[in-house]
C-alpha positions, 0 to 999 in steps of 0.5 A: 500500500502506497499513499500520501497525504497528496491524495484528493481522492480518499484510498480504498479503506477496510479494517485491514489498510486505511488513509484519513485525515484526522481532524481532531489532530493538531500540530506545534512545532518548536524550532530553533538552536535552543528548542531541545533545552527548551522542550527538556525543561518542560516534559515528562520524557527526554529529548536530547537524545532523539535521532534526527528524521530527515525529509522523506523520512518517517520517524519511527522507533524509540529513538526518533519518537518519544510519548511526552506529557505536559504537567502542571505544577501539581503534577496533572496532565495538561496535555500529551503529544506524540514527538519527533525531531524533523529538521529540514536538512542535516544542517539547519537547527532543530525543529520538533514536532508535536502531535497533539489533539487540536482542541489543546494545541494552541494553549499548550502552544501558548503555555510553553512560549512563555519559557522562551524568554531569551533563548533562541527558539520559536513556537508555533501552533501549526494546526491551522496551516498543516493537516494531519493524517493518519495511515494504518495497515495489517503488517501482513500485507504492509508495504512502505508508505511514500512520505513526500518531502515537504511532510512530517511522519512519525511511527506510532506503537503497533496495536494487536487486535484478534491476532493482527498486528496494525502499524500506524503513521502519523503524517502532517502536510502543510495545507495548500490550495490544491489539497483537500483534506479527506475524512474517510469515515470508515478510516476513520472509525478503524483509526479512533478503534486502533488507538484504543485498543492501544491503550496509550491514553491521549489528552483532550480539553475535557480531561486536561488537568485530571490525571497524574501519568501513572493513572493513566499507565503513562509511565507503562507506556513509555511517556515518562523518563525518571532519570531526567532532570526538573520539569513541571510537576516532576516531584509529584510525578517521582513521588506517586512512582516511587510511594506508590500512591496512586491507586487509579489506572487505566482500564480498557473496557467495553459496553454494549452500545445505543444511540443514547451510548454513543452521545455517553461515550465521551472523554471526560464522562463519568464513571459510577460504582453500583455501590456508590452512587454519589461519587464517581470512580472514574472517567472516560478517557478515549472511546471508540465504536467497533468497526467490527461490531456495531453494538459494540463501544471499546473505551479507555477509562481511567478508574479506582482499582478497588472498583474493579474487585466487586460489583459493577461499574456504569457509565455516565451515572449509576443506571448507565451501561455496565463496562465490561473490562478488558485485558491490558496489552501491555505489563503495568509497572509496578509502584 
C-alpha cells in the first residue's frame, strides 16, 4: 500500500489498510538552536537524545519518537503529544514536532512560549496551516508508505487486535490550495478503534488537568523518563512512582452500545460504582465504536482499582451501561 497525504481522492479503506485525515489532530512545532533545552525543561520524557528524521523520512522507533506529557505544577496532565525531531536538512537547527489533539494545541502552544524568554527558539501552533493524517495497515500485507518531502511522519506503537498486528503513521502536510483534506469515515472509525485498543491514553480539553501519568499507565507506556532532570510537576510525578500512591489506572473496557451510548461515550464522562452512587470512580478517557461490531463501544477509562474487585461499574451515572473490562496489552509497572 502506497499513499500520501497528496491524495484528493480518499484510498480504498477496510479494517485491514486505511488513509484519513484526522481532524481532531493538531500540530506545534518548536524550532530553533535552543528548542531541545527548551522542550527538556518542560516534559515528562527526554529529548536530547532523539535521532534526527530527515525529509522523506518517517520517524519511527524509540529513538526518533518519544510519548511526552505536559504537567502542571501539581503534577496533572495538561496535555500529551506524540514527538519527533524533523529538521529540514542535516544542517539547519532543530525543529520538533508535536502531535497533539487540536482542541489543546494552541494553549499548550501558548503555555510553553512563555519559557522562551531569551533563548533562541520559536513556537508555533501549526494546526491551522498543516493537516494531519493518519495511515494504518495489517503488517501482513504492509508495504512502505511514500512520505513526500515537504511532510512530517512519525511511527506510532503497533496495536494487536484478534491476532493482527496494525502499524500506524502519523503524517502532517502543510495545507495548500490544491489539497483537500479527506475524512474517510470508515478510516476513520478503524483509526479512533486502533488507538484504543492501544491503550496509550491521549489528552483532550475535557480531561486536561485530571490525571497524574501513572493513572493513566503513562509511565507503562513509555511517556515518562525518571532519570531526567526538573520539569513541571516532576516531584509529584517521582513521588506517586516511587510511594506508590496512586491507586487509579487505566482500564480498557467495553459496553454494549445505543444511540443514547454513543452521545455517553465521551472523554471526560463519568464513571459510577453500583455501590456508590454519589461519587464517581472514574472517567472516560478515549472511546471508540467497533468497526467490527456495531453494538459494540471499546473505551479507555481511567478508574479506582478497588472498583474493579466487586460489583459493577456504569457509565455516565449509576443506571448507565455496565463496562465490561478488558485485558491490558501491555505489563503495568509496578509502584
Amino acid at each position: 500500500m502506497t499513499q500520501s497525504p497528496k491524495n484528493t481522492q480518499a484510498p480504498s479503506t477496510s479494517h485491514d489498510h486505511g488513509f484519513t485525515a484526522l481532524t481532531n489532530w493538531g500540530l506545534i512545532l518548536i524550532e530553533g538552536p535552543d528548542a531541545a533545552t527548551l522542550l527538556q525543561g518542560q516534559l515528562s520524557n527526554s529529548v536530547i537524545s532523539l535521532k534526527r528524521t530527515l525529509p522523506g523520512e518517517t520517524a519511527q522507533a524509540p529513538g526518533a519518537v518519544r510519548l511526552v506529557g505536559y504537567c502542571n505544577p501539581k503534577g496533572r496532565l495538561l496535555a500529551s503529544a506524540w514527538l519527533a525531531l524533523f529538521p529540514e536538512s542535516a544542517d539547519s537547527d532543530d525543529l520538533f514536532a508535536l502531535f497533539i489533539s487540536k482542541d489543546i494545541a494552541a494553549s499548550t502552544a501558548k503555555r510553553l512560549a512563555m519559557y522562551i524568554l531569551r533563548s533562541k527558539v520559536k513556537v508555533l501552533d501549526a494546526s491551522n496551516d498543516w493537516d494531519v493524517f493518519g495511515s494504518y495497515q495489517n503488517l501482513q500485507f504492509e508495504q512502505s508508505i511514500a512520505i513526500p518531502n515537504d511532510a512530517l511522519a512519525l511511527r506510532m506503537p503497533d496495536v494487536l487486535v484478534n491476532g493482527k498486528s496494525f502499524g500506524r503513521t502519523l503524517i502532517a502536510k502543510r495545507k495548500s490550495d490544491t489539497d483537500t483534506s479527506l475524512v474517510d469515515e470508515a478510516a476513520l472509525i478503524q483509526w479512533n478503534f486502533l488507538e484504543v485498543l492501544s491503550a496509550i491514553p491521549r489528552i483532550v480539553l475535557a480531561t486536561q488537568e485530571q490525571f497524574v501519568p501513572q493513572m493513566i499507565n503513562f509511565e507503562s507506556v513509555a511517556g515518562v523518563d525518571f532519570k531526567k532532570g526538573c520539569y513541571p510537576g516532576q516531584e509529584i510525578v517521582a513521588r506517586s512512582q516511587y510511594r506508590g500512591a496512586v491507586k487509579r489506572r487505566l482500564q480498557l473496557a467495553h459496553i454494549q452500545s445505543s444511540d443514547s451510548a454513543l452521545d455517553l461515550a465521551k472523554p471526560g464522562v463519568e464513571l459510577f460504582h453500583d455501590s456508590d452512587a454519589s461519587q464517581p470512580c472514574g472517567m472516560v478517557v478515549l472511546a471508540a465504536s467497533n468497526p467490527s461490531q456495531p453494538d459494540r463501544i471499546d473505551l479507555q477509562v481511567e478508574c479506582k482499582l478497588d472498583a474493579l474487585e466487586l460489583g459493577q461499574i456504569h457509565l455516565a451515572m449509576s443506571s448507565g451501561p455496565v463496562l465490561e473490562i478488558d485485558q491490558l496489552p501491555y505489563h503495568l509497572i509496578e509502584i
